[in-house]
C-alpha positions as a Markdown table, in Angstrom:
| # | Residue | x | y | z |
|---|---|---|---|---|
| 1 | Unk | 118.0 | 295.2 | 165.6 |
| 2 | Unk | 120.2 | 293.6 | 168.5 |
| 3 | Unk | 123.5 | 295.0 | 169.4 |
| 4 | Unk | 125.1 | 291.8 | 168.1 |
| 5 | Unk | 123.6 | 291.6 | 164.6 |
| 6 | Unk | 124.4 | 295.5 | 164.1 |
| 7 | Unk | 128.4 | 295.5 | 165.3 |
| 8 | Unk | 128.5 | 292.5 | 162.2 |
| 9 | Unk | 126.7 | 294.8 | 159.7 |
| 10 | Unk | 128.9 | 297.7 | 160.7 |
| 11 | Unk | 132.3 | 295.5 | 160.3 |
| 12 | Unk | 131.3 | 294.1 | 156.9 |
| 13 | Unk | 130.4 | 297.8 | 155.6 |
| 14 | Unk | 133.4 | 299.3 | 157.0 |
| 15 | Unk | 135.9 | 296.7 | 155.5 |
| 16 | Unk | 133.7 | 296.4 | 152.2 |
| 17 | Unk | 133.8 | 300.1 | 152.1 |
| 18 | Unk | 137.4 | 300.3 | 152.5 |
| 19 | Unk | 138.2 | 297.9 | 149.9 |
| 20 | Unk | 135.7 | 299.8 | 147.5 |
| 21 | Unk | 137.8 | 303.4 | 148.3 |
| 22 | Unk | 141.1 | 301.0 | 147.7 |
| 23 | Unk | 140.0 | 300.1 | 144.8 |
| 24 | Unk | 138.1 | 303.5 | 143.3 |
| 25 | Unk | 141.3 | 305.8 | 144.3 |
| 26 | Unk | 143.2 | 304.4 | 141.9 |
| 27 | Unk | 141.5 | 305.9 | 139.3 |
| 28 | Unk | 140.1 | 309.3 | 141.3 |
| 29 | Unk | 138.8 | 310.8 | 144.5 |
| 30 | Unk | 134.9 | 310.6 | 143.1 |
| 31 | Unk | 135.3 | 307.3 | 141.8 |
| 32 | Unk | 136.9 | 306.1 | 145.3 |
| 33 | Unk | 133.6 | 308.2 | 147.0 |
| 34 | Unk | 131.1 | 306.3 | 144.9 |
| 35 | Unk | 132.8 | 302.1 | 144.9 |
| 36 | Unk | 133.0 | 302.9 | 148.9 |
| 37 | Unk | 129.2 | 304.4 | 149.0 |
| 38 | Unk | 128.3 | 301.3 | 146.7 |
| 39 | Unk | 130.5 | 298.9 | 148.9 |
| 40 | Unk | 129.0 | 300.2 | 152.2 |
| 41 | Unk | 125.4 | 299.5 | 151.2 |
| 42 | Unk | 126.2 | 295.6 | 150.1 |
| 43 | Unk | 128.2 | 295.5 | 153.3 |
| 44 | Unk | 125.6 | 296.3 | 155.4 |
| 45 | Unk | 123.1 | 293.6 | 153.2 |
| 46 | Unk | 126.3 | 291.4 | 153.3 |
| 47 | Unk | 126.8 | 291.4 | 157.3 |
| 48 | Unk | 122.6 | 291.2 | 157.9 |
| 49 | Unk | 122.7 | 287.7 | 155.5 |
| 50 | Unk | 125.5 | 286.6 | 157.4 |
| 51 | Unk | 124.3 | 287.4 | 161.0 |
| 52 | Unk | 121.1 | 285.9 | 159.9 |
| 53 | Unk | 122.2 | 282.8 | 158.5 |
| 54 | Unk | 125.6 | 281.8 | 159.6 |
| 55 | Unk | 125.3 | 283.3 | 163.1 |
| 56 | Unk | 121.5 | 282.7 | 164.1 |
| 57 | Unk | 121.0 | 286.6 | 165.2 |
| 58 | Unk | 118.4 | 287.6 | 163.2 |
């Protein structure tokens, strides 16, 4: 994976998973561990789609 195509993944799943623990610690500290987990792993699939397709890096 190029340098380029990973520093996208890594933005998407750090603000996805931000958002997710947002979101989950209004109901509880586990719930905010797992939506940010969950968010994370889409971000990452999220930010390689993008890369791929809107950015031409894959």
């Amino acid at each position: 994976m190029r340098l380029a195509q990973w520093l996208v993944r890594t933005v998407v799943a750090t603000i996805l998973s931000t958002i997710g623990w947002w979101l989950g610690a209004k109901v509880g500290i586990i719930t905010a561990y797992m939506l940010s987990t969950v968010a994370a792993g889409y971000g990452l699939w999220l930010g390689g789609r993008i890369a791929r397709d809107y950015l031409g890096l894959g």
